[in-house]
C-alpha positions as CSV (number, residue, x, y, z in Angstrom):
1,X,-14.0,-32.5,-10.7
2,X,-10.5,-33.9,-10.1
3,X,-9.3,-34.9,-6.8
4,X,-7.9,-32.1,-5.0
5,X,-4.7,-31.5,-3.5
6,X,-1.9,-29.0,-2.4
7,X,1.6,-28.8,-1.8
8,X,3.7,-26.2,-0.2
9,X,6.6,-24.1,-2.0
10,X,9.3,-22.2,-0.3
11,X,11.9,-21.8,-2.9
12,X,12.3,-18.2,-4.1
13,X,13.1,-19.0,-7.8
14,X,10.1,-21.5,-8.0
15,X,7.6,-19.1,-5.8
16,X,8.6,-16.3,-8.2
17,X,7.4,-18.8,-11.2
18,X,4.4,-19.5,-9.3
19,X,3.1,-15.6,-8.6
20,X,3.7,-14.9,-12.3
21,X,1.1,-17.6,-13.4
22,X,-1.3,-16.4,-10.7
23,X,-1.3,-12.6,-10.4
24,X,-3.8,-11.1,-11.9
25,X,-1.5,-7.6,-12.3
26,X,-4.4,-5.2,-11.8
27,X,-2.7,-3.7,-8.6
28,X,0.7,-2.2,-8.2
29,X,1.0,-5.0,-5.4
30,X,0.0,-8.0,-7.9
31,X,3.7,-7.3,-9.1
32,X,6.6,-9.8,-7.9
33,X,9.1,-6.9,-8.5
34,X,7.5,-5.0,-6.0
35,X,6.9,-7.3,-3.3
36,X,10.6,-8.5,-4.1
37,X,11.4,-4.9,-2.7
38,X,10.1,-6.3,1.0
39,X,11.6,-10.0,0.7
40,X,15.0,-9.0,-0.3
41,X,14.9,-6.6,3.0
42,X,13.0,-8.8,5.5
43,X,14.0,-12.2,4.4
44,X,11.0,-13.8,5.7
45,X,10.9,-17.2,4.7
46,X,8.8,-18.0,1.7
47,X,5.1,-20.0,2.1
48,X,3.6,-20.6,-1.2
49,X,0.9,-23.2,-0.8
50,X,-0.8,-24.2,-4.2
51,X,-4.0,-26.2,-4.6
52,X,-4.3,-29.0,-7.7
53,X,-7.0,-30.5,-9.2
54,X,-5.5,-33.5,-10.6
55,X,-2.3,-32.2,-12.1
56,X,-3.2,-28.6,-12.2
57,X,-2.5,-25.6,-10.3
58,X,-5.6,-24.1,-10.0
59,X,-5.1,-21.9,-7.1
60,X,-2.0,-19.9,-4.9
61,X,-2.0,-18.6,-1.4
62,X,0.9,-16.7,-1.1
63,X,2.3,-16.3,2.1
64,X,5.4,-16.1,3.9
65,X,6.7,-16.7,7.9
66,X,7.6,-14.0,10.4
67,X,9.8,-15.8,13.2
68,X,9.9,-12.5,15.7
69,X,5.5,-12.7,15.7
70,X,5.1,-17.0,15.2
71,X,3.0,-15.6,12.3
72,X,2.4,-16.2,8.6
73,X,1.7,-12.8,7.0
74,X,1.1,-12.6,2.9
75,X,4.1,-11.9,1.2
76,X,5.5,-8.9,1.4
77,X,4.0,-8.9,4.8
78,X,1.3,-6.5,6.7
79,X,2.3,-3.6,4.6
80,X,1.0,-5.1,1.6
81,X,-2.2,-3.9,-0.2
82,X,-5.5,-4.8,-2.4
83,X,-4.6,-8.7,-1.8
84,X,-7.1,-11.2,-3.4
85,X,-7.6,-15.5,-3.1
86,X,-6.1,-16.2,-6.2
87,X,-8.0,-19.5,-7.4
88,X,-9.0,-20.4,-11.6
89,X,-12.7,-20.2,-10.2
90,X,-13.8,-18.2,-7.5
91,X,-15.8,-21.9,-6.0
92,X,-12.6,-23.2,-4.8
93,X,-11.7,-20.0,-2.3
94,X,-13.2,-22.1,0.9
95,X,-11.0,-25.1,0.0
96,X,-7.6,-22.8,0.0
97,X,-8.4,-21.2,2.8
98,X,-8.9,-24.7,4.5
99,X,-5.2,-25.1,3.6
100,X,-4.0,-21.6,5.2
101,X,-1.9,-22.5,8.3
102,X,-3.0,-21.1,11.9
103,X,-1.7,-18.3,13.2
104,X,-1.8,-16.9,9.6
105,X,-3.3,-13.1,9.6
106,X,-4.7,-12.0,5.8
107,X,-5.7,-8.2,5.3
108,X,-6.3,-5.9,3.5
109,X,-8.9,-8.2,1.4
110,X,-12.2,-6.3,-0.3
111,X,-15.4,-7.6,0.0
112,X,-15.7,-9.4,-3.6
113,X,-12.9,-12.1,-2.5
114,X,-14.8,-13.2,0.6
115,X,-16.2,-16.5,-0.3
116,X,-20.1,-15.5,1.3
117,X,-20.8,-18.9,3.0
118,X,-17.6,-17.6,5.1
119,X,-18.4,-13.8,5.7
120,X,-18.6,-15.2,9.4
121,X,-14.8,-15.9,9.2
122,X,-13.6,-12.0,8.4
123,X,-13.3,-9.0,10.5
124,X,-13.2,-5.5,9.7
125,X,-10.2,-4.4,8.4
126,X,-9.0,-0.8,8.6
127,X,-10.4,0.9,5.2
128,X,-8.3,2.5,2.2
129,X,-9.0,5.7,0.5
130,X,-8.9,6.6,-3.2
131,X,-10.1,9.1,-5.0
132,X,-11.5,8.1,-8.6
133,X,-10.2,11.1,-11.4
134,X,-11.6,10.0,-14.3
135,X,-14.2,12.7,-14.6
136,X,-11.8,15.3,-13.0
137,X,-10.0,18.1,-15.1
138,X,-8.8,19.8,-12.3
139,X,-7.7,20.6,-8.7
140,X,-10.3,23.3,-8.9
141,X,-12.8,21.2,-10.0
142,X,-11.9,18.5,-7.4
143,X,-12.1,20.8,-4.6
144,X,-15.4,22.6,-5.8
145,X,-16.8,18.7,-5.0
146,X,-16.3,19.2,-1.5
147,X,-18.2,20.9,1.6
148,X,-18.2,24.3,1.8
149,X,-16.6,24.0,5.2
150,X,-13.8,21.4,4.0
151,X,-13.1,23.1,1.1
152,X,-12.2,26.5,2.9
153,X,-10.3,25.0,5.4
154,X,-8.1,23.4,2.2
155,X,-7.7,26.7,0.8
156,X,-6.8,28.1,3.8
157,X,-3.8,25.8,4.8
158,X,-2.4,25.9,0.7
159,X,-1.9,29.7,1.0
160,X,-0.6,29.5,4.0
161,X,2.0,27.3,2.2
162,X,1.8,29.4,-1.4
163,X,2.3,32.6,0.5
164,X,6.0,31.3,1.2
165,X,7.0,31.0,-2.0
166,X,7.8,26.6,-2.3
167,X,9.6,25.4,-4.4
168,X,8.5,21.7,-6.1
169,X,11.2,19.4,-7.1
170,X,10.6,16.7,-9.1
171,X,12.4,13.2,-8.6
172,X,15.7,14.1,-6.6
173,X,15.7,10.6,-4.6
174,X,18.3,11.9,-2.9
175,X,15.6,13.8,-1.0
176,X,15.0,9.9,0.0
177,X,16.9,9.8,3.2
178,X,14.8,13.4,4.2
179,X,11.9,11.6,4.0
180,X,12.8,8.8,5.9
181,X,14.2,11.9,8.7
182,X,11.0,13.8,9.0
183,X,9.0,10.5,9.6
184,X,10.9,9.1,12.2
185,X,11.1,12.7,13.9
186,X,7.1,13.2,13.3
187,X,6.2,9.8,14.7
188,X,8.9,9.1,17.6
189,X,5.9,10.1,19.8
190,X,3.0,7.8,18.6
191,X,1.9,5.1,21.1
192,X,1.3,1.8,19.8
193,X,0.3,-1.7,21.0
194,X,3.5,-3.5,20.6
195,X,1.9,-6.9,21.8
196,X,-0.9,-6.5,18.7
197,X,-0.2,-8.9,15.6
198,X,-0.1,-6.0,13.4
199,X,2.3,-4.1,15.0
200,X,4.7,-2.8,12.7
201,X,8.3,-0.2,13.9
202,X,7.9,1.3,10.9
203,X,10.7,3.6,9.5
204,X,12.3,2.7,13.4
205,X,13.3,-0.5,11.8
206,X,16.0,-0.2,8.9
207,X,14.2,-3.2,7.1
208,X,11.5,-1.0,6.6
209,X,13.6,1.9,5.2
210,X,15.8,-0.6,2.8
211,X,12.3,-2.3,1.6
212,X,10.4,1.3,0.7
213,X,14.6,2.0,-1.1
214,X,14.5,-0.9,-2.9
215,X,10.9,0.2,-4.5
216,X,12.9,2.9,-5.9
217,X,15.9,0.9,-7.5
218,X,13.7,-2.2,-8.6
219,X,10.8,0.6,-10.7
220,X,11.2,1.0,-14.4
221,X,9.9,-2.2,-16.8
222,X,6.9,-2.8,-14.6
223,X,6.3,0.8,-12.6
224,X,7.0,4.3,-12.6
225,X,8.3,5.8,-9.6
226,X,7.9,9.2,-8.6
227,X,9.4,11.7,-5.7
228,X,8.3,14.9,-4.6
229,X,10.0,17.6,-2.7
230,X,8.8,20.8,-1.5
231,X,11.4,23.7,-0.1
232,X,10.4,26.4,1.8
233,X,12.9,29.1,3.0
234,X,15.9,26.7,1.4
235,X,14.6,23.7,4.0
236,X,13.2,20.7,2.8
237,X,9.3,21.0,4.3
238,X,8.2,17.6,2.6
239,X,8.7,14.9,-0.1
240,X,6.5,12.2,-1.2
241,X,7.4,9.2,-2.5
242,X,4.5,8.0,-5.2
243,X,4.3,4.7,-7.2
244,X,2.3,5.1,-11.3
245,X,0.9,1.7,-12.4
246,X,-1.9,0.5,-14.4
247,X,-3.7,3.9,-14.5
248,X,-3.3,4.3,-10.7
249,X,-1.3,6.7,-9.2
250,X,0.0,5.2,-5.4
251,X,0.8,7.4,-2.3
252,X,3.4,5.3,-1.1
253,X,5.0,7.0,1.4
254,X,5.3,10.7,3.1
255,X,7.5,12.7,5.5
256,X,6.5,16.3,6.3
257,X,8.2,18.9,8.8
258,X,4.8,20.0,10.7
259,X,6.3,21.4,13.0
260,X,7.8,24.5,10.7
261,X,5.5,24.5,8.1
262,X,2.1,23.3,9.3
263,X,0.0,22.6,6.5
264,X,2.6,21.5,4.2
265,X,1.1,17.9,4.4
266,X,-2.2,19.7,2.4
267,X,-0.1,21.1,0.2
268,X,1.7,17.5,-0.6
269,X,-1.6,16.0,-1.1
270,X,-2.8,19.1,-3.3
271,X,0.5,18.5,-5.8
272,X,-0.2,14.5,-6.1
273,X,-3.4,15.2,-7.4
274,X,-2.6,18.1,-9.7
275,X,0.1,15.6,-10.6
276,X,-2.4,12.6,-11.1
277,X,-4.3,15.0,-13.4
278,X,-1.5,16.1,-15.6
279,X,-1.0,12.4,-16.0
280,X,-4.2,11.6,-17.2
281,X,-4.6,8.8,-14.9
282,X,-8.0,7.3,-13.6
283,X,-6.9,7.1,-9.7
284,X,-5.5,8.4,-6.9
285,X,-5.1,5.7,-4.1
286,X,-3.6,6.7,-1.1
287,X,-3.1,3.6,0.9
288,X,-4.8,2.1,4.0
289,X,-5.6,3.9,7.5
290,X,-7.0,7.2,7.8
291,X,-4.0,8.9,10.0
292,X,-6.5,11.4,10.6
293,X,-6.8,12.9,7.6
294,X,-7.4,10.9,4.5
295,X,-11.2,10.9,4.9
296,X,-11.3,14.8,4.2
297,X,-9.9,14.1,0.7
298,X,-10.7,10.4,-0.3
299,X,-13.3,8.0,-0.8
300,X,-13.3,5.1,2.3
301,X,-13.0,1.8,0.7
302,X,-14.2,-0.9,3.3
303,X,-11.7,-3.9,3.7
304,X,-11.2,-7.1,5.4
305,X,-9.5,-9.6,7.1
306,X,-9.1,-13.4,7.6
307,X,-7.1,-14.5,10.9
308,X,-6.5,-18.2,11.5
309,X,-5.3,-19.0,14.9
């Protein structure tokens, strides 16, 4: 083995060059276009540190630096999922890690990229949920799968909702700025540690809101984006915002009027998988966090986290 050695990258053209060799593209979050939606809103400065062997690249860690936490997050920051070490052989994850700066926080990592002479050096992340299709025809099928108990309780809330008559539209991203609405309105309320690493303002923070947009105007070559809307009574009751990639179809983001129409959110979740179905994809992956709810539907994923003070 060559000597090894690193050197740090924060140019945006040249970081952009370097994710492209590295990213495995297996994950809607492997792609620069969409974690270009969350630089070109937060501006966090670029931290790109790349291991050599000699003359070659032969691993990335790509990270960027959040002035308002004194943090370095991956980029695309805390919202970002299914993040990996990427290295040309798996032996040299210890030696990039040695080279991640303190005060950095890593998530959302699965339990094949943790190196295992350093399984001491993770915590328990919060899990994500998907739900794997492949041998699925149906809703009806899907929800045949479940407990008795579960699976009434489903059926219940959906005709509550199917008893009003909805009405499903299908990509009016107009209905963008509704979603955005009924989230801030249905989470105005919820207590969180503002002093904890990971806290994030959510759609209280218009960075937030312009980095979810610019999914929407940067999709096409590389990723499909969907939107659902759901009217009941001539009121929007909820629209879902969903990502399609590499057999995959992403629950990206949600805003549902409870309040009016309680169990519209089941509803929501029943049309993304019918919709996953009709697709013929292989998976449904709702994202990290259980918000109460995804564990009725979804498989748990475990994850971790590396944090470097």
């Amino acid at each position: 083995m060559e000597k090894l050695s690193h050197y740090t990258e924060d140019e945006i053209k040249k970081c952009e060059a370097l994710w492209e060799r590295f990213a495995p593209r297996k994950s809607i979050f492997d792609l620069w276009s969409f974690r270009a939606a969350f630089y070109l809103a937060y501006k966090h400065q670029p931290c790109f540190i790349v291991l050599q062997e000699g003359k070659e690249d032969v691993g990335l860690l790509p990270l960027w630096y959040e002035k308002e936490k004194d943090r370095y997050f991956w980029f695309g920051g805390w919202w970002q999922e299914d993040n990996d070490f990427w290295v040309n052989d798996r032996s040299l994850v210890p030696e990039l890690l040695a080279l991640c700066p303190k005060r950095a926080c890593l998530n959302s990592l699965p339990a094949a990229a943790i190196p295992s002479q350093m399984a001491g050096s993770f915590q328990p992340d919060d899990p994500k949920y998907v739900l794997d299709i492949r041998e699925t025809k149906t809703f009806d099928e899907y929800l045949a799968g479940l407990k008795k108990e579960r699976r009434k309780s489903i059926k219940k809330s959906l005709f509550a909702i199917e008893n009003q008559g909805p009405r499903v539209v299908f990509n009016d991203f107009k209905n963008f700025d509704d979603l955005v609405s009924l989230s801030v309105k249905r989470f105005k309320n919820v207590k969180e540690d503002k002093n904890d690493f990971w806290y994030d303002p959510a759609w209280e923070d218009p960075r937030r809101v312009e980095a979810i947009r610019n999914t929407i105007k940067l999709a096409g070559k590389n990723y499909q984006i969907k939107m659902l809307t759901v009217m009941l009574d001539g009121k929007i009751a909820g629209v879902d915002l969903v990502a399609v990639f590499n057999d995959c179809y992403y629950a990206l983001a949600g805003g549902y009027d409870l309040e009016n129409f309680p169990g519209i959110g089941n509803y929501c979740n029943m049309l993304n998988i019918k919709d996953a179905l009709s697709l013929g994809l292989s998976k449904v992956d709702v994202l990290q966090s259980d918000c109460g709810w995804k564990h009725r539907w979804y498989q748990e994923v475990p994850l971790w986290y590396f944090f470097k003070e």
